[in-house]
N, C-alpha and C positions, 0 to 999 in steps of 0.2 A: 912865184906861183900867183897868178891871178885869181883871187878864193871868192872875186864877187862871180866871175866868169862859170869856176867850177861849181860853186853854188847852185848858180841858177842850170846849168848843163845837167846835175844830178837832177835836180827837183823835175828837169823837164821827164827826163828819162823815167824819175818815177811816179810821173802822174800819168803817162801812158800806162804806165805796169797796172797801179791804182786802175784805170780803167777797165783794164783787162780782170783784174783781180773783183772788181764790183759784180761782175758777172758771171765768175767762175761756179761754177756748180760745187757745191759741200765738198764730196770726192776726190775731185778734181784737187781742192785744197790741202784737203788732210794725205791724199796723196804726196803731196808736194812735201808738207811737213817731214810725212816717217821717210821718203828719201832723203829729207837732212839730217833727218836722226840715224839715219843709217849708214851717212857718209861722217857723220860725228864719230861713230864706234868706228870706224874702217879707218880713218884718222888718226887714232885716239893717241897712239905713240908720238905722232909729230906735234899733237895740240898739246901735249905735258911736255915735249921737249921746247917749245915756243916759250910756253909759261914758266920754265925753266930759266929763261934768258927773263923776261920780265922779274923774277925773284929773287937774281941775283941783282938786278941794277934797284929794285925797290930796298931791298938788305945793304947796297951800299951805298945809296941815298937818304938812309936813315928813315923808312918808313916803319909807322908802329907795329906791332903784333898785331894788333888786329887787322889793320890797313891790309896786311900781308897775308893774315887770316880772310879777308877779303878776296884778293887777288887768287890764291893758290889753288894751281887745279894738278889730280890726282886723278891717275884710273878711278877712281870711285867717284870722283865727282864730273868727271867726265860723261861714264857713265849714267849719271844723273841728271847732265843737261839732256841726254839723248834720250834719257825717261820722260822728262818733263813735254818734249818736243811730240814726244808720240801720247802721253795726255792732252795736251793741246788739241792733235788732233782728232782726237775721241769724244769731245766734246760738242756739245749742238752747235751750228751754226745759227747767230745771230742776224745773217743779214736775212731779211727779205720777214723776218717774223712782224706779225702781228700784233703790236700792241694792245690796240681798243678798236674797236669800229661801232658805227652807231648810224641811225636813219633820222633824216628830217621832216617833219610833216610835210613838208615840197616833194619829198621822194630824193633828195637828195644822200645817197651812200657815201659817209665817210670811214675811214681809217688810217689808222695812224701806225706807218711800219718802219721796222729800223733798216739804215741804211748806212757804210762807212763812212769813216769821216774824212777820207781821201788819201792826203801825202802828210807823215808822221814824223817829226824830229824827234831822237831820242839823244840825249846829251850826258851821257854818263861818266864816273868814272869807277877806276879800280876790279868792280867784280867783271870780270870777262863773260860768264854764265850770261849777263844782260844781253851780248849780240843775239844769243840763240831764243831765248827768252822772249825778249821785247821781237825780235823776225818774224817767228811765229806767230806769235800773238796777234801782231798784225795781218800778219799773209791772213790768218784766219776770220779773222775780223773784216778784208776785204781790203783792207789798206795797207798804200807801201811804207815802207821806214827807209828814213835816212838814218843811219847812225854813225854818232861823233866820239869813241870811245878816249879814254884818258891817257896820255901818253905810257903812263905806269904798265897799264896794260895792254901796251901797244900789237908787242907779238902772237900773243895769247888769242888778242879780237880779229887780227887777220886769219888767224887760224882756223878760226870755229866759223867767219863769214866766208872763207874759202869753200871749206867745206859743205856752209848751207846755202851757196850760191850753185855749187855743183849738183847738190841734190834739187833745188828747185827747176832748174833749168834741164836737170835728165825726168822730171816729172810731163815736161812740155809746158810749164810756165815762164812767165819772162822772169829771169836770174834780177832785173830791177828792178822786182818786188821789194827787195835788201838789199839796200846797198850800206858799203862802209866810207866814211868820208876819209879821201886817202891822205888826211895829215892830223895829225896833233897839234900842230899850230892850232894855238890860245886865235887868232884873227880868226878860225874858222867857223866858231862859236859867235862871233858876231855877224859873220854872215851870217848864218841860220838865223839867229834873233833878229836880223832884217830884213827876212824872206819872205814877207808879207806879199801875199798873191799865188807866193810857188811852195809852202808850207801851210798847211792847215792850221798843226796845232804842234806844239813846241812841251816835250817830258822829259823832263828833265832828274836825273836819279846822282846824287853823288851828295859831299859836304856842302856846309851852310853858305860858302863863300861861293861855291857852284850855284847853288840854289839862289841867293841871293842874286847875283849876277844878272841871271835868267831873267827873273823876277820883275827886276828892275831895268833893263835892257830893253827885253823881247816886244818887236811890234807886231808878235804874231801868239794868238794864244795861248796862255800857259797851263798844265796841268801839273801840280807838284806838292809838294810839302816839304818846309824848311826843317824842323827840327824831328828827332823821335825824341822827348821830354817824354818818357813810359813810366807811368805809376805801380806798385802792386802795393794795396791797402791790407790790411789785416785788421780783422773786425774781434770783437769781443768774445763773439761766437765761434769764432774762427778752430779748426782741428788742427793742433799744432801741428803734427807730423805734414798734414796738408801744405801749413802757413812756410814750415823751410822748406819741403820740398820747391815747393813754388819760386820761392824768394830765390834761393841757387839757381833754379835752371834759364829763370827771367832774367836774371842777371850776367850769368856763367858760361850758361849753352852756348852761346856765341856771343862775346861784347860789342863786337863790331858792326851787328844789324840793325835796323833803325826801328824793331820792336825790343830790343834789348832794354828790362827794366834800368830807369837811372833815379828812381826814387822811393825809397820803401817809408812807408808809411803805418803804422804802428797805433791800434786805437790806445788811448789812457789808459780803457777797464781791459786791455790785453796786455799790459807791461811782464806780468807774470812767467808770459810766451818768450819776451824781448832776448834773454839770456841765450836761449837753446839757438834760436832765430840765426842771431848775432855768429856766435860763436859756430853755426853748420856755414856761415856765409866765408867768414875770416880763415876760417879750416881750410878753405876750398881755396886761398889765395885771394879775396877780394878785401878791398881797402874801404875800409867805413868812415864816412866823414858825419859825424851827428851831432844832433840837436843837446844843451845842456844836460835835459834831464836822463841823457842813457848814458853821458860820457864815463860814470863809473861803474859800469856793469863788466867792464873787461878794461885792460893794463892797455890794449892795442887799439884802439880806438880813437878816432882824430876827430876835433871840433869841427863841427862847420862853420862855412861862411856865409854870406847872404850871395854870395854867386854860385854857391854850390845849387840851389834849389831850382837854377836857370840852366846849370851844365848838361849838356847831351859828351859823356864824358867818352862813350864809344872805349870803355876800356874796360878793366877789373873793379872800379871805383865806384861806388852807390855810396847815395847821402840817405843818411836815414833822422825821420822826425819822429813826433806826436803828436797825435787830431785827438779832437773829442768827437769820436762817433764817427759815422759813416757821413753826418752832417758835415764834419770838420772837417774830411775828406774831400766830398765832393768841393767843398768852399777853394781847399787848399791845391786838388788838381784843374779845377778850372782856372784857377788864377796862375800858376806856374807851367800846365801841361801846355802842351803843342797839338792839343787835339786830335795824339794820333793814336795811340794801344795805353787803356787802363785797366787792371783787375782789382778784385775786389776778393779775397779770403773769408768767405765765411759757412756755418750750417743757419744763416739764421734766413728763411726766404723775404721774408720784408725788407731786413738792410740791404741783400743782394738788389730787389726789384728797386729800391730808391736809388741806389749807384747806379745801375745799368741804365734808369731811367733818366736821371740827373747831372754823369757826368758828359760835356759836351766834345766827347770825343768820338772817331770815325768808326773806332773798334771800343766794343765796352766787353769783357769779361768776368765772370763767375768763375770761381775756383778751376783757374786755368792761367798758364803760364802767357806775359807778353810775347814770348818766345813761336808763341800760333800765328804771329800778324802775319801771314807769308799765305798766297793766292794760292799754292799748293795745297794749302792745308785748310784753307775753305772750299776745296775740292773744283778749283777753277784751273788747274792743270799747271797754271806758271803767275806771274802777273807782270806788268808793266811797270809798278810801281804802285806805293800807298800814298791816296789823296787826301789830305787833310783839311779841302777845304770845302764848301757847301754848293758848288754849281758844276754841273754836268755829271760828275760822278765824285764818291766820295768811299775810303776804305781801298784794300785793294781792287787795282783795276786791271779787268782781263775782258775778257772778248765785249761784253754786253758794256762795256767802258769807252771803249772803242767805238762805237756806234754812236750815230746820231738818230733822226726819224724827221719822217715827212708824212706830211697829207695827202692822201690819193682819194680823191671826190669824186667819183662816178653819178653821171645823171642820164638822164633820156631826153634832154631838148630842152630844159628847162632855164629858165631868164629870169634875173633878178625884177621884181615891177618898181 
């Protein structure tokens, strides 16, 4: 297969769509969307029987629990992508809005309106949910996607772009609004990273060796973030019942998300909490790796190491320390976090507003589980992915992520002197 040839054959195909898409009336779009949501449920049997085949070769490849927890789709979560699909398109449309506008003593009218960002690579692996996800997102947004899903998930992603190329295309849009890139070949991924001219911008959603890759590869810009390193602090003030319920579900509810907590943090003047904490975490099946002064609070409990405070373990396994204060805190997740989901346990409102304030991460929370970092649940319908880093957008990204903006200056005859 010649993957520079198909490369550029997709991107051409979908920077026509992209154009047609810059233009589409609101309607028109979200139309497009609940026909894929609707060919999603009308699917639903062949898309669990696809992901069935991907399940059993990830199971005999040796992928982990949660990898697999990742991957695994069910009428219910099926379901789920087809919910998401049709919040998407319930949602305002970003293009063509207003920013700011403003007048010049010349009479010169400007403003500043959002516009797409054109043709989108998304370079994922594992959860299948992203074709439907990231498609939408974009269709909505005005711009097309390429997507390059991960071998693992290979039957699964043909499944659901089947589906949401058929609903797009029975709406009367171009079906290369989404396109799937048809191989799992590892060389296809570098094409895309050297698609500079026929890719806009390059998001990238998977492990650190994905991300990395991209990173350091891509001649076309990147939107991403390397690690989930997710903090939950427990303050002095903290309501214990509050402090485990938290600690379990940011940790537990799913390991394998990249807001899944992987470091609990324990103030001094709260050791008194540590036992209950500890022992609601260990109950539930999670493996404690800690700091000196907790190791004899329980017979099951495992030392850490100085690599453990850097681990994104993506499993059952949380390191837990001790800060002094919400100070020691903030000190200790700015220097070890990944900038991307930290909470904070407490009733006390001043330690809350210094952490929220102070820690230099993209999501900061108040007695609420890392388990919220999800575009869903900041009422944005789905997202693209969480940006960890500080230009263009930052935090989950969903429609208003997707967007750029331009200057539109209207005058009456007017010459620079």
């Amino acid at each position: 297969m010649n993957l520079s040839f198909d490369i550029s054959g997709i991107s051409e195909r979908a920077r026509l769509a992209a154009g047609v898409l810059a233009k589409a009336a609101t309607a028109a779009k979200a139309a497009a969307i609940r026909a894929a949501a609707g060919e999603i449920r009308a699917r639903a049997h062949a898309i669990v029987a696809a992901n069935a085949t991907d399940m059993a070769a990830g199971a005999a490849n040796g992928l982990s629990s949660a990898m697999l927890d990742r991957l695994m789709l069910d009428a219910k979560r099926v379901e789920g992508i087809a919910a998401a699909l049709e919040s998407v398109a319930g949602l305002p449309d970003p293009v063509g809005a207003t920013i700011d506008g403003w007048e010049r003593p010349n009479g010169l009218r400007f403003s500043r309106v959002r516009v797409p960002l054109g043709v989108i690579g998304i370079i994922f692996e594992s959860r299948p949910n992203v074709t439907a996800d990231a498609g939408a997102l974009c269709l909505m947004s005005g711009n097309a996607a390429i997507l390059r899903g991960g071998s693992e998930a290979a039957h699964s992603n043909r499944a659901i772009h089947a589906a949401m190329a058929a609903g797009i295309a029975a709406s009367g849009l171009p079906a290369d609004a989404v396109q799937l890139v048809p191989t799992t070949d590892r060389a296809a991924v570098g094409a895309m990273l050297a698609a500079h001219g026929l890719i806009d911008i390059i998001i990238p959603r998977g492990g650190k060796s994905l991300v990395a890759r991209v990173q350091n590869e891509a001649r076309v810009p990147v939107l991403a973030h390397l690690d989930g390193l997710c903090h939950v602090y427990v303050d002095a003030a903290a309501d214990p019942a509050k402090a485990a319920a938290i600690a379990v579900n940011a940790k537990l509810r799913r390991t394998g998300v990249c807001g899944a907590a992987e470091t609990l943090l324990i103030d001094r003047a709260a050791l008194a909490m540590a036992p209950a904490i500890l022992a609601a975490l260990l109950d539930a099946g999670c493996e404690l790796r800690v700091s000196d002064e907790l190791r004899a609070l329980d017979p099951r409990l495992k030392p850490a190491v100085d690599a453990d405070w850097d681990t994104e373990y993506l499993d059952a396994i949380l390191t837990v320390g001790v800060v002094d204060g919400v100070v020691g805190a903030v000190r200790h997740i700015n220097r070890h976090g990944s900038h991307h989901t930290d909470s904070i346990v407490t009733e006390d409102a001043g330690a809350a507003e210094t952490f929220l304030q102070e820690v230099d991460s993209a999501i900061v929370l108040h007695n609420a589980s890392t388990q919220f970092a999800d575009g869903a649940e900041f009422g944005f319908g789905a997202e693209i992915g969480i940006s960890t880093g500080r230009l263009h957008a930052r935090g989950p990204v969903a429609l208003e992520g997707l967007t750029t903006y331009k200057y539109l200056v209207r005058g009456d005859g007017q010459v620079r002197p």
